[in-house]
C-alpha positions as CSV (number, residue, x, y, z in Angstrom):
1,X,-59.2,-18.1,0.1
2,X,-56.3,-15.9,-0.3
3,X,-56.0,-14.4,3.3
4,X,-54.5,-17.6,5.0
5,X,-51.6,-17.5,2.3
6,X,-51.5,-13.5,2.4
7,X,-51.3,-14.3,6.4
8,X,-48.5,-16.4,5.8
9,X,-46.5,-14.6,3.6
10,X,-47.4,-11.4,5.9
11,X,-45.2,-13.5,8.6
12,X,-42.2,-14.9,6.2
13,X,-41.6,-11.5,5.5
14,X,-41.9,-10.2,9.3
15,X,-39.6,-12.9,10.7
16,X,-36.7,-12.5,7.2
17,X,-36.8,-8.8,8.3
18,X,-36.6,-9.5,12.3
19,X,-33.8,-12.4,11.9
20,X,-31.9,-9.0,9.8
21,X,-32.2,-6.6,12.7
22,X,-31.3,-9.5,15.0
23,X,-28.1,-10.3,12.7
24,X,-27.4,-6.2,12.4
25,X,-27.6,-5.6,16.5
26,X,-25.4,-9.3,17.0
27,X,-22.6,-7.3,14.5
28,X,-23.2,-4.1,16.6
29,X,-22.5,-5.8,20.3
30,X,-19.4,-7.4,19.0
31,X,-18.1,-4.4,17.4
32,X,-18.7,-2.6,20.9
33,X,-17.5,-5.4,22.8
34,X,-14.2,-4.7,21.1
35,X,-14.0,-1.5,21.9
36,X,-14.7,-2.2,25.2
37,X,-11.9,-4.3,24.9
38,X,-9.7,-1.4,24.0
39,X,-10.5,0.9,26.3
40,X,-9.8,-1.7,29.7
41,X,-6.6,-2.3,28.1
42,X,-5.8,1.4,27.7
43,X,-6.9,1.9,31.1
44,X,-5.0,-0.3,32.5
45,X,-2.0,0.9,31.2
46,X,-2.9,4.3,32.2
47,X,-3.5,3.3,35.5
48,X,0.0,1.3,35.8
49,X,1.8,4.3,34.4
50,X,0.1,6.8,36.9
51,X,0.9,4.7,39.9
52,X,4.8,4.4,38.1
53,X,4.6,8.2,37.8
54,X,2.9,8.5,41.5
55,X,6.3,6.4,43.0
56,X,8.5,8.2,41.2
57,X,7.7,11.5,42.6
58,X,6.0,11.0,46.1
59,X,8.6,12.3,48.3
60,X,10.0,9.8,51.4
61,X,8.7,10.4,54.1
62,X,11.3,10.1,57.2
63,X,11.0,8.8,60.0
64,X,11.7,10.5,62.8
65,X,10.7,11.3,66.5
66,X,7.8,14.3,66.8
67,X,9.5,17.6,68.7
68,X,7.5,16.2,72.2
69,X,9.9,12.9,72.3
């Protein structure tokens, strides 16, 4: 009569090692989340600074008549 409870314990000890993994991957996504954070933040300053840097040097443009006028 000892496979039901070796059956049981069999299971305790699959699910205490599944509810780990889950608790290890949970930790994972949120570190990653973080850095995913990071990064949009970084890229968003880059992308403000290139379009500062983009102003600052695109030459004007004037406006005039073409030589057929």
């Amino acid at each position: 009569m000892t496979m039901p409870d070796d059956r049981l314990t069999t299971l305790e000890i699959r699910t205490a090692e599944q509810e780990k993994t889950i608790e290890e991957l949970s930790g994972q996504i949120a570190e990653q989340w973080k850095v995913i954070e990071r990064m949009e933040r970084k890229l968003a300053a880059l992308t403000d600074r290139f379009l500062e840097l983009e102003e600052q040097t695109a030459p004007d443009v004037p406006v005039t008549k073409p030589p057929h006028w």
